[in-house]
C-alpha positions in Angstrom: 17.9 -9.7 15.4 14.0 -9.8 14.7 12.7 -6.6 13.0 8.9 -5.7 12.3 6.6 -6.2 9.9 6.9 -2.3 8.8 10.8 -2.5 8.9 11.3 -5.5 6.6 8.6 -4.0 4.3 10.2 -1.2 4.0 13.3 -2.4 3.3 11.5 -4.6 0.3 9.8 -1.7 -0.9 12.5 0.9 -0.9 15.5 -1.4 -1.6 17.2 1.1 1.0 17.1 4.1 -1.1 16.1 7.8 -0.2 12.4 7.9 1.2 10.1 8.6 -1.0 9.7 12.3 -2.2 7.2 13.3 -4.6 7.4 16.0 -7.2 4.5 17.9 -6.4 2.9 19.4 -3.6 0.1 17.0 -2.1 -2.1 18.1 0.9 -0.9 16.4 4.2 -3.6 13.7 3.8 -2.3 12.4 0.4 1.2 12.4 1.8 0.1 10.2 4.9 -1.6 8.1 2.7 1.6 7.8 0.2 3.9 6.9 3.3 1.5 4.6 4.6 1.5 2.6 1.5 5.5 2.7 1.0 5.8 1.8 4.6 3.5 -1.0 4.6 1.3 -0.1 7.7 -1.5 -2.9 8.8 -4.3 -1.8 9.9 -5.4 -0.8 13.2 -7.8 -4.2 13.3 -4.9 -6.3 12.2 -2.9 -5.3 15.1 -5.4 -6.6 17.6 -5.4 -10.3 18.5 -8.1 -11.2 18.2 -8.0 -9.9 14.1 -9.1 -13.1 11.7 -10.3 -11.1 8.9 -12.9 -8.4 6.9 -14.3 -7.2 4.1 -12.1 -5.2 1.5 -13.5 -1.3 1.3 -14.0 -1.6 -2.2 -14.9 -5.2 -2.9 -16.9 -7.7 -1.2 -13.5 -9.6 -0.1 -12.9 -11.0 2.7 -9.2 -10.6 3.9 -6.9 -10.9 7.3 -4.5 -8.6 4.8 -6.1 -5.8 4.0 -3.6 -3.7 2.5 -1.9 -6.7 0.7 -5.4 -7.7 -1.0 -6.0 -3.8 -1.9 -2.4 -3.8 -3.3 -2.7 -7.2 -5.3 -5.9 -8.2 -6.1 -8.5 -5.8 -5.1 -10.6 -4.6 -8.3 -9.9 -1.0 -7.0 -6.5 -1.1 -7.7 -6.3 -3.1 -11.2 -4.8 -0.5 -13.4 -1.9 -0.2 -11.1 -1.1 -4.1 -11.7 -1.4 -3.8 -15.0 1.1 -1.6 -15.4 3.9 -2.8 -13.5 2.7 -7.0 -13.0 1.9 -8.5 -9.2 5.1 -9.0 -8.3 4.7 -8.4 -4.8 2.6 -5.6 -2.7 6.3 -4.1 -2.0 7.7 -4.0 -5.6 4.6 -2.6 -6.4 4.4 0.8 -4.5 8.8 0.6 -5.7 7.6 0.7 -8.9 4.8 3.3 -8.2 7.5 6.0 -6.7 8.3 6.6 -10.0 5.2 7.0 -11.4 3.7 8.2 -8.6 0.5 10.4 -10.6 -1.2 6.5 -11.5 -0.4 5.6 -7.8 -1.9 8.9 -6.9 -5.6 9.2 -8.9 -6.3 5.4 -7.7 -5.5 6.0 -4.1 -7.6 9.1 -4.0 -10.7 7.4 -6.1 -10.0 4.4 -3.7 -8.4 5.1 -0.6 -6.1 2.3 1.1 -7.2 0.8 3.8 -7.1 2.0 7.5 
């Protein structure tokens, strides 16, 4: 049986554990944007056919993954790599669950894209 993009990401991402719950109390927006990142969403342009690629939000990169390039090599996002390595987009919001503060201030300063 075939499953999405979303389901197999989420899988990676969560190695099957509890979803992820955080600590404090964010405003809806931050939690949508949180869930969006564990669940691996693609973009609303990426969905449509005729999607080849554009520029990152925050860098002048071009990309047909936009939320894989903002996860592993988009200068917006550095200081989260270089805590936890570029393993893979996945591992890297895993690893962000648990300290989700750093994962926090970089996606409000540089919000993931839509």
């Amino acid at each position: 049986m075939q499953t999405s993009r979303q389901a197999a990401w989420h899988k990676q991402a969560t190695k099957n554990n509890e979803p992820l719950r955080p600590a404090q109390q964010l405003s809806r927006a931050e939690e949508v944007v949180l869930h969006r990142l564990r669940l691996g969403y693609v973009t609303l342009d990426e969905l449509r056919d005729e999607f080849e690629e554009r520029p990152c939000e925050h860098c002048p990169h071009m990309t047909p993954h936009p939320l894989i390039h903002y996860l592993l090599s988009c200068p917006a996002t550095e200081r989260l790599r270089q805590r936890v390595g570029p393993e893979s987009a996945a591992a890297l919001v895993w690893q962000f669950q648990k300290n989700l503060h750093l994962l926090l201030e970089v996606a409000r300063a540089a919000p993931p894209p839509r």
